[in-house]
C-alpha positions, -999 to +999 in steps of 0.1 A: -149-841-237-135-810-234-145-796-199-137-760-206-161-759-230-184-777-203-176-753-178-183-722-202-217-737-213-229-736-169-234-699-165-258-684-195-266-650-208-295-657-234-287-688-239-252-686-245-225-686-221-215-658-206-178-659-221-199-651-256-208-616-241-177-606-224-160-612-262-191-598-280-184-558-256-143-568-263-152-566-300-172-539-294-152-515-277-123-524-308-151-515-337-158-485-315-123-472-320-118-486-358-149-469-369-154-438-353-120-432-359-122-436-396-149-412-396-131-382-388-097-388-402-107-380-435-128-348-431-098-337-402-070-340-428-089-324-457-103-298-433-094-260-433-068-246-413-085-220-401-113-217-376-130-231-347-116-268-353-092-264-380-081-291-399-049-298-418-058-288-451-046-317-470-054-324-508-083-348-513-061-373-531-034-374-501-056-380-476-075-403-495-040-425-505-032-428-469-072-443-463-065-464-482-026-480-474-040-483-437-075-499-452-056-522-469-032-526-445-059-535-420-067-566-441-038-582-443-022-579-412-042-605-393-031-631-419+002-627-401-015-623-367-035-653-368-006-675-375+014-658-342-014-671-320-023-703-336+013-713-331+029-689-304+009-667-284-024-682-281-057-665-287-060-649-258-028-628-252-029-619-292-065-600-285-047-586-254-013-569-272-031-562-299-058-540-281-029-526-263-010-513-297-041-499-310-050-480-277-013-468-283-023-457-319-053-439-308-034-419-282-008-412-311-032-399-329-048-373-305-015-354-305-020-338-342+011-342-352+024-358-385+047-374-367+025-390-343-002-397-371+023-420-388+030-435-356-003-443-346-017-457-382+016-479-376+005-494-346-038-494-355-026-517-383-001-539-363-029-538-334-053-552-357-035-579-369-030-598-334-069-587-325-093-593-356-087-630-365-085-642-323-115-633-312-138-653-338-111-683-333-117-680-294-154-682-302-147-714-324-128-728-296-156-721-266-182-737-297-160-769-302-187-801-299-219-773-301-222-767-336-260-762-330-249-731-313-221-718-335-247-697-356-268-679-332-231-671-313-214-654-346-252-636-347-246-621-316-213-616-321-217-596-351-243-577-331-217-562-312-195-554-340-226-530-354-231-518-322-196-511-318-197-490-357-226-472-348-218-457-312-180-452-323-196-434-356-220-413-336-197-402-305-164-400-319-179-380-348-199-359-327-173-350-305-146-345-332-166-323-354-185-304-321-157-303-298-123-313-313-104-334-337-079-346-308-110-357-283-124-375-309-090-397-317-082-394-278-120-413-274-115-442-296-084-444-278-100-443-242-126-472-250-097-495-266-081-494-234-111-503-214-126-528-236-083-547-235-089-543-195-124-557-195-116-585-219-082-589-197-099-591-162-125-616-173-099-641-177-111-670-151-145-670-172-123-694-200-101-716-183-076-726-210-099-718-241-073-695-262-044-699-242-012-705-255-006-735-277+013-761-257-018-760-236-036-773-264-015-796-277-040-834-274-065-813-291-039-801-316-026-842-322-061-854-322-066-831-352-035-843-369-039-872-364-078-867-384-062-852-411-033-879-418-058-909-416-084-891-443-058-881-468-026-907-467-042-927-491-047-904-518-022-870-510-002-879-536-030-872-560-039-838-544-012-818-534+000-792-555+039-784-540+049-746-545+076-747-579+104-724-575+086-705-604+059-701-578+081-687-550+099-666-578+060-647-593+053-645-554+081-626-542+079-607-574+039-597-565+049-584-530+075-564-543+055-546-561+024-550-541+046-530-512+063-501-543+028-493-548+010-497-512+034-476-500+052-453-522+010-440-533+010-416-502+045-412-498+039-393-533+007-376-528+014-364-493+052-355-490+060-358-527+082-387-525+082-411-556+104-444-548+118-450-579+108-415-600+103-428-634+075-430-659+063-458-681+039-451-712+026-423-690+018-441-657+037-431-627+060-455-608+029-460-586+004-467-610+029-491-631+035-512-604+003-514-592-007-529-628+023-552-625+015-562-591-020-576-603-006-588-638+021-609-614-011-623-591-031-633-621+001-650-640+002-668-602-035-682-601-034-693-638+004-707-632-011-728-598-048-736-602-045-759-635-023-782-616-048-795-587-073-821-595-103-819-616-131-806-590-109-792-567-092-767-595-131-761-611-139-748-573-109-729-571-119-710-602-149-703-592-140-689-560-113-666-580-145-657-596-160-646-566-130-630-556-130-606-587-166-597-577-156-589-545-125-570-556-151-541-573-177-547-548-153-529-518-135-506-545-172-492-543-185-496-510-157-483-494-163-448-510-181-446-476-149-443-458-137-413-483-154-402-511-186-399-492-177-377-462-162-351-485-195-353-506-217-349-476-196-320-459-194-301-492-222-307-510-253-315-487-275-288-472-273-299-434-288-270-419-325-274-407-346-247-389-379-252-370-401-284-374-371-298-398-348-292-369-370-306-342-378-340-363-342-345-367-333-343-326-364-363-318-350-394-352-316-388-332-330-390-299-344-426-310-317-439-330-292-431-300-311-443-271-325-470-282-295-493-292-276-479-262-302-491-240-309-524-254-267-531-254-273-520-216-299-548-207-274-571-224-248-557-201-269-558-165-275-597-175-237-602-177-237-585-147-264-610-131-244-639-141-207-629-137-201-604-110-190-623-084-165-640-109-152-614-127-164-582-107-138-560-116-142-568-152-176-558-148-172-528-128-146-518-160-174-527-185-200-507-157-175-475-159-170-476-198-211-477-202-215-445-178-192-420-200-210-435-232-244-427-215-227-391-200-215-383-231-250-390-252-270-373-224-245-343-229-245-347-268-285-349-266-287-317-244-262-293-266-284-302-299-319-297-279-302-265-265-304-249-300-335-244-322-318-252-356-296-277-361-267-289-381-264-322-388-232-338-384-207-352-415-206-381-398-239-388-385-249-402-421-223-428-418-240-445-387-270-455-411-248-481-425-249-500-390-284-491-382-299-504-420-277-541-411-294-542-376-327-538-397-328-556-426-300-580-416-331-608-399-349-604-432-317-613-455-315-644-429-351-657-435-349-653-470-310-672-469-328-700-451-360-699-470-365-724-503-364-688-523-325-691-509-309-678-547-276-691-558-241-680-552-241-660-587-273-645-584-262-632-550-234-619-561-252-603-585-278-588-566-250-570-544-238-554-574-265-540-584-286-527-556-252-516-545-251-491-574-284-486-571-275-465-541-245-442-563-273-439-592-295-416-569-260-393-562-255-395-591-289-382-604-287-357-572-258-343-588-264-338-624-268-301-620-236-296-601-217-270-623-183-283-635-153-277-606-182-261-578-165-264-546-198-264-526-235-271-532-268-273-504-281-303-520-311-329-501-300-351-474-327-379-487-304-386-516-273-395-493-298-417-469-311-437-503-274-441-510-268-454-479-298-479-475-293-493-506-254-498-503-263-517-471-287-537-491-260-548-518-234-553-485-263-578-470-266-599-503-233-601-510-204-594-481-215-624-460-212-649-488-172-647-491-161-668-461-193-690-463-185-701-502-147-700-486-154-731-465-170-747-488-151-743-524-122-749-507-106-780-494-096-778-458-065-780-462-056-754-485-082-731-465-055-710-448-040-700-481-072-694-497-083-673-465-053-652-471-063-646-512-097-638-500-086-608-472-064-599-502-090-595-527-108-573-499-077-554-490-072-543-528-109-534-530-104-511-499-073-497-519-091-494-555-115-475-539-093-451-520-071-450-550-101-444-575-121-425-546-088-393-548-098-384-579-130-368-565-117-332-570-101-338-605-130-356-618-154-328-610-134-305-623-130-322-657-158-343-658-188-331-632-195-347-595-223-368-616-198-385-636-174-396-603-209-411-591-220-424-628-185-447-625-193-462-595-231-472-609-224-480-642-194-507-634-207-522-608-238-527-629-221-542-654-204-567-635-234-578-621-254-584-649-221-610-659-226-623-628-261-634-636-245-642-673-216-668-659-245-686-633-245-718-655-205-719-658-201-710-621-228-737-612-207-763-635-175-751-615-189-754-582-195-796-584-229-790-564-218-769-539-242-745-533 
């Protein structure tokens, strides 16, 4: 029996231990920074250079390419970071350094300097890579031997992840558009370091749950010990050993992966091409960019043929799913880029008189409410852990009265003035708020007998997904060729929004579910790290695709830059329905 898990179990906060709750405001405070701010850099380093809070003026496609290196970035790292704590650092001290980098990021940020930019996406990216992957594993850890409980934990768990989006959204895009770009990079900063203090002074809560390995080290040979007696009669039969023609097509792929991750902005933003040449056309970037993913296809059909029966049908079938979720991001994450520019150029955000009043009052609700529910979360931490961890508390306590000064503030400016202008980013909190709505619904229906398969799933995220770009793109149709601006309804960006978060419901949580079980366990790590791959070149596809905004619409219309995004995604979810018998063959019964 493992008593720290005991131990963690005796003091409760709704029914889960209160170590749950000092993670699920740690995670928190981290999506506070990530999101809110991605949600201004874009709009700052596209924004004029002139003016109350000037921007840098950057061309769409630059600032766009650099989105996207750090998005993909983002996804990879805690491959690397996962395996530092799993066999070095433990857990724990992984969440702790890598909150610490990324407070240092934010603060590099907030000096507005190219310089310091470069710096600080450097160490958000490194950050992210010790913290992301720990803090579900310590959560796995403080479940060990309560699977019962494992479900409603990750729930709450990813609770505070929206919550986290949504506030960092609304205050760090509030202050950066109303006040400045630097106190908006400087805030996400400020609440990273609290949140690494919090989570830091709460130690004693979890005994030696994410500690460093040796401290582990029973629990590490009971496991192997497991694994050996289930497989030592057959491994000869199942492993698939890595050829030197392996090893040669991998290297290969991150070579060129890397040419093309990050010679793409070096290009667009300081006009620095790696190897300046030309092929049929393409730029060095673009050429090795196709190479890269000719190189990672020639690798799955090179490996996968040579496992057994069932497990290389599985294996294909979660390549499959992979592809899917390769165009599913490349669209998504036009949230992140695309998006913003659309909104700030192209929606009329202005409303007078009863317009203007509905707004504050929605705002009002949709700001209050949340923070006040996260709050009664909070005073029953409080109940059940203050005199353990006080001053982790009194941290959490502090961090919770700037949020609440800040809104009171922000609430009081925008009910100071009888129009109102809504803000670029205030769209993208809808994202958060639609999951936190429909996200119970998607769960009944998961769990109900109506429960559709993988395929269909899949599917259904496609579509409704471009569901969402179809009303922009109808919005738009009347957008002259190359306009700049145009005052166009705010309803068609909220329809966008709730129906992108629809397709994100049916589809994004799938991955890592069909992960676990396509996949056998030991091979789970490598197929983890194909999977964050697949979502890491989505990120950069749509970043990629997503800086073309400006020459599209100027060629084509703003219609057709939104008819790409419906139409494909469309289209690859009608063959998603199409390959349901195949991919139900594949799977062996898994469903």
């Amino acid at each position: 029996m493992n008593t720290d898990v005991e131990n963690m179990f005796k003091d409760k906060v709704l029914g889960h231990p209160a170590g749950l709750f000092v993670l699920f405001f740690t995670e928190m405070w981290e999506r506070f920074s990530y999101y809110g701010m991605r949600a201004i850099l874009v709009i700052f380093l596209t924004g004029a250079i002139a003016g109350d809070n000037p921007g840098w003026g950057w061309d769409k496609s630059a600032a766009l390419s650099l989105l996207g290196t750090y998005a993909m970035f983002v996804y990879l790292t805690p491959i690397v970071g996962g395996w530092l704590a799993d066999n070095k650092i433990g857990y724990r001290m992984a969440v702790v350094i890598g909150a610490l980098l990324m407070t240092l990021g934010h603060a590099a940020m907030a000096v507005e300097t190219p310089t310091f930019l470069y710096i600080g996406i450097a160490l958000l990216i490194v950050g992210n890579g010790f913290f992301k992957p720990n803090m579900t594993s310590i959560i796995s850890k403080m479940y060990e031997g309560k699977d019962d409980k494992k479900d409603g934990a990750y729930n709450i768990f990813y609770m505070g992840v929206n919550a986290g989006a949504f506030i960092g959204i609304m205050l760090c895009g509030w202050v950066g558009e109303k006040i400045g770009w630097s106190w908006g990079f400087g805030l996400a900063g400020i609440f990273m370091l609290l949140g690494m203090i919090q989570f830091y002074l709460a130690q004693p809560l979890f005994g030696n749950i994410g500690s460093k390995p040796n401290n582990e080290q029973e629990d590490l040979i009971d496991t192997l010990v497991d694994q050996v007696e289930t497989t030592k009669a057959n491994v000869e039969t199942k492993l698939n050993k890595f050829l030197t023609l392996d090893y040669v097509l991998i290297g290969a792929f991150i070579i060129s992966a890397l040419i093309f991750i990050i010679n793409d902005p070096l290009s667009k933003i300081g006009n620095i091409n790696t190897l300046n040449f030309t092929v049929a056309g393409m730029t060095d970037s673009l050429f090795f960019a196709l190479l890269a993913a000719l190189l990672f296809i020639i690798i799955l059909v090179v490996r996968i043929p040579r496992y057994e029966r069932i497990v290389r049908d599985r294996m294909i079938a979660f390549t499959i799913f992979c592809i899917f979720t390769i165009f599913f991001w490349a669209a998504f994450e036009q949230a992140a880029g695309s998006l913003p520019l659309y909104t700030r150029d192209f929606t009329d955000r202005v409303l007078e008189g009863n317009a203007a009043f509905t707004f504050k009052i929605i705002d009002l609700l949709v700001t209050v409410i949340p923070l006040g529910i996260i709050s009664y979360v909070l005073l029953s931490l409080f109940r059940k852990t203050f005199s353990r961890i006080s001053m982790s508390n009194i941290v959490l306590g502090v961090s919770f009265l700037i949020v609440w000064a800040i809104v009171i503030y922000k609430l009081y400016i925008e009910f100071s003035d009888s129009s109102a202008e809504v803000p670029i980013t205030w769209f993208a909190i809808l994202n958060s708020l639609f999951i936190i709505m429909f996200a119970p619904l998607f769960t009944k229906w998961w769990d109900s007998k109506y429960n559709p398969p993988a395929s269909v799933k899949y599917g259904l995220g496609l579509i409704i997904m471009a569901i969402g770009f179809g009303f922009l793109a109808f919005a738009t149709r009347n957008v002259p060729l190359g306009a700049e601006t145009a005052k166009l309804s705010m309803i068609w960006l909220v329809l966008a929004y709730l129906f992108h978060t629809l397709g994100e419901l049916c589809l994004s949580p799938m991955g890592l579910s069909y992960l676990s079980k396509l996949v056998p366990a030991r091979m789970v790590a490598f197929m983890f790290g194909v999977y964050y791959l697949a979502i890491a070149i989505g990120n950069k596809m749509a970043h990629y695709v997503g800086g073309d905004i400006e020459k599209i619409t100027n060629e084509s219309g703003l219609s057709y830059f939104f008819l790409i995004f419906t139409i494909v995604p469309v289209v690859l979810g009608l063959v998603a329905f199409a390959l349901h018998p195949l991919l139900k063959k594949l799977m062996h019964g898994v469903r």
